[in-house]
Backbone bond lengths (Angstrom), bond angles and torsions (degrees), N, CA, C in turn:
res aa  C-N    CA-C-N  psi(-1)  N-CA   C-N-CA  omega(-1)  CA-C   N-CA-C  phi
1 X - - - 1.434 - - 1.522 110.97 -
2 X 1.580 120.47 -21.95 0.981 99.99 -178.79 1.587 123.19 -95.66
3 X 1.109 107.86 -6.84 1.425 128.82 153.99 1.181 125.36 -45.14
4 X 1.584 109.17 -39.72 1.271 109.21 175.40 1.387 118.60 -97.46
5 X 1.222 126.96 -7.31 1.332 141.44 173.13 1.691 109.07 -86.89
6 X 1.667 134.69 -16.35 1.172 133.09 156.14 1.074 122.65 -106.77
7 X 1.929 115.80 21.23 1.349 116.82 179.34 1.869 78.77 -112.54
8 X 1.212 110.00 24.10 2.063 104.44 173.95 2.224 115.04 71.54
9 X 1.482 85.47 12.00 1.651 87.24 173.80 1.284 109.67 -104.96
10 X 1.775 108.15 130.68 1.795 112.35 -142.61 1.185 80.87 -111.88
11 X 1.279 147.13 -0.75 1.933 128.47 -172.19 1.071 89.57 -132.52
12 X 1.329 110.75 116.44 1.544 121.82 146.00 1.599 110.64 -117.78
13 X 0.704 102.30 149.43 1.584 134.07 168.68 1.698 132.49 -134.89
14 X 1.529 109.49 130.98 1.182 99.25 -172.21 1.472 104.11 -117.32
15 X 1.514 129.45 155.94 1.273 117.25 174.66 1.623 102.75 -114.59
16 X 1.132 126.75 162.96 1.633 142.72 -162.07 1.419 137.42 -156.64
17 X 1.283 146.05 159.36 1.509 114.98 173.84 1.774 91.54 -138.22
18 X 1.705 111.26 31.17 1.438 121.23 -177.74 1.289 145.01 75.58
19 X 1.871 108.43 20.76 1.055 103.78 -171.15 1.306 120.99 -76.59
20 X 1.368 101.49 175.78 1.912 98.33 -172.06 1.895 110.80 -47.55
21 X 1.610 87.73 -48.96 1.725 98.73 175.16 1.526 122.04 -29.90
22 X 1.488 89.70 -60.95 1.474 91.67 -176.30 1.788 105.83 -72.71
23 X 1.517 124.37 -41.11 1.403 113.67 168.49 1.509 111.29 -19.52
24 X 1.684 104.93 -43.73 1.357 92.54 -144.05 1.692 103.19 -97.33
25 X 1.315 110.84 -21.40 1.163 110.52 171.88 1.814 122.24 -68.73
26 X 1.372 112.55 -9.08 1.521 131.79 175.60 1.258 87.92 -72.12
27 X 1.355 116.73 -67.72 1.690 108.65 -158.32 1.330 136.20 -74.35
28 X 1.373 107.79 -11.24 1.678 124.44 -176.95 1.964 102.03 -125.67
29 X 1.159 121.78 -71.91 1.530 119.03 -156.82 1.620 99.36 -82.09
30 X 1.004 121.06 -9.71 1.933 113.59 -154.52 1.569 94.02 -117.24
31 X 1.488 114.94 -29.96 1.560 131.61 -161.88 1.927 93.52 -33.88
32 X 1.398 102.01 120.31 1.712 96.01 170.10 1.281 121.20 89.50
33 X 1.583 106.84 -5.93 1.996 116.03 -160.23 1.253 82.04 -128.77
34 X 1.275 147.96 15.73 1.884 125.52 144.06 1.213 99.74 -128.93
35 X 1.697 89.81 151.05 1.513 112.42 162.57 1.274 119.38 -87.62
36 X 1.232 130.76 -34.55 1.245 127.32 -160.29 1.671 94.55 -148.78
37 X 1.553 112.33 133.95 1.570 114.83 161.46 1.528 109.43 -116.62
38 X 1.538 117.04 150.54 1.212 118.46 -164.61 1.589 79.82 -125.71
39 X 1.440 111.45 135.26 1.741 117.46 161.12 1.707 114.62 -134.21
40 X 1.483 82.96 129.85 1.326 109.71 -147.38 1.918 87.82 -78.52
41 X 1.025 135.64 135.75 1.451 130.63 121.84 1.588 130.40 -140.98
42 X 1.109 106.70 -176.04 1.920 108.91 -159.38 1.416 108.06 -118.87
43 X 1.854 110.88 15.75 1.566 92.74 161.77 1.776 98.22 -171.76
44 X 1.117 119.32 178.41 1.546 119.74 -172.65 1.430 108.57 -85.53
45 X 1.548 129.39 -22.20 1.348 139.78 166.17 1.375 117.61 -126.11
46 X 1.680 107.06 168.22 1.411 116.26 -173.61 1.630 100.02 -41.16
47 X 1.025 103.48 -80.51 1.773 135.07 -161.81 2.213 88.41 -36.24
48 X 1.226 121.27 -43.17 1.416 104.76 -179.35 1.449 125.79 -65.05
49 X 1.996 93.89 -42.12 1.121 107.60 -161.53 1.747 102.09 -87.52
50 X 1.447 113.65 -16.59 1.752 102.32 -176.17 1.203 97.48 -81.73
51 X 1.350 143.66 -12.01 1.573 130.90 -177.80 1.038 109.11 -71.41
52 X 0.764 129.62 -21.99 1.909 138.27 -168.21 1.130 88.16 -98.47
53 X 1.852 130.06 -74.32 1.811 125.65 -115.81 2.110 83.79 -108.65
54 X 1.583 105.69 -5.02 1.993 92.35 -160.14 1.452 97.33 81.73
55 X 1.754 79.17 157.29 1.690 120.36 -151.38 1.842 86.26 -65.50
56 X 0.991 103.32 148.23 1.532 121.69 -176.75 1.839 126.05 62.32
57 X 1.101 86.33 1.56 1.856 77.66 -172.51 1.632 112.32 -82.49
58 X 1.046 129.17 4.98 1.548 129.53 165.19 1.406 99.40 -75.63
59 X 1.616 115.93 -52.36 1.432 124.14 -179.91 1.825 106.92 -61.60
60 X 1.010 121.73 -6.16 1.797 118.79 -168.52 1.820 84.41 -107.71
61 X 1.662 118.07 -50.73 1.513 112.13 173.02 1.593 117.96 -43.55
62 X 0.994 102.42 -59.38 1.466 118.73 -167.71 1.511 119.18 -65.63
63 X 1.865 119.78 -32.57 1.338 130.06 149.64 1.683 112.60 -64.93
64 X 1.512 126.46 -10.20 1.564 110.58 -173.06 1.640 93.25 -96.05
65 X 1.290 123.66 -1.56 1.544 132.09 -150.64 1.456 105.48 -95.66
66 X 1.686 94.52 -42.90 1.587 100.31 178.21 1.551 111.37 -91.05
67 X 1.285 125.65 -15.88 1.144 147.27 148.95 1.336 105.53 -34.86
68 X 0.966 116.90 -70.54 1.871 122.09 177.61 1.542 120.16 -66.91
69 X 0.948 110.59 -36.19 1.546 130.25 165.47 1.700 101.10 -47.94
70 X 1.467 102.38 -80.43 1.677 93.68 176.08 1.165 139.41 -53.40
71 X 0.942 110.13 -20.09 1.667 128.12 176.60 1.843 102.52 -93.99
72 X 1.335 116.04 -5.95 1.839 103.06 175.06 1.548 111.93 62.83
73 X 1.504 120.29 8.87 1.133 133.88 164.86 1.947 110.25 -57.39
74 X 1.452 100.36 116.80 1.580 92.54 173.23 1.856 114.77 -80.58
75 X 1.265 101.09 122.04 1.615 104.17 160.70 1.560 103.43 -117.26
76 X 1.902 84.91 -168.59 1.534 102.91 -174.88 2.096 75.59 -140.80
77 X 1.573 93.14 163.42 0.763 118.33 159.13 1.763 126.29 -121.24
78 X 1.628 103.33 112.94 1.655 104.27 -170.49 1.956 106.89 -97.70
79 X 0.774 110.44 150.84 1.189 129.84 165.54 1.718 140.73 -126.67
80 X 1.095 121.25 143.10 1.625 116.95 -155.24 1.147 91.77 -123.61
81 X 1.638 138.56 119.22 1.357 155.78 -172.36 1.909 88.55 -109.44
């Protein structure tokens, strides 16, 4: 991202479904290098969304959510019906 932000490209966006990885790449390497995060999940609760994504990933969505929240980071939240 930051490559693309000193090659003069002003929108980045990243898309995600919250893993720690990406947690962690929000908070240290990316910090300041997106505009917009999109987090992906496949249901309105754990129990919808772990059948599909595995055991914990509503809980990894839902920690990147407040994650973004504190930081005043704008996302979207996408969903796959």
């Amino acid at each position: 991202m930051r490559v693309l932000r000193d090659a003069g490209i002003g929108h980045t966006r990243l898309i995600t479904n919250g893993t720690p990885r990406a947690r962690h790449l929000l908070e240290h390497d990316l910090d300041g290098l997106v505009d917009l995060v999109y987090v992906s999940i496949d249901g309105a609760c754990a129990t919808i969304n772990d059948a599909v994504r595995g055991p914990g990933a509503f809980r990894h969505a839902m920690a990147m959510i407040a994650l973004l929240r504190e930081r005043a980071t704008p996302f979207v939240i996408t969903a796959t019906l």
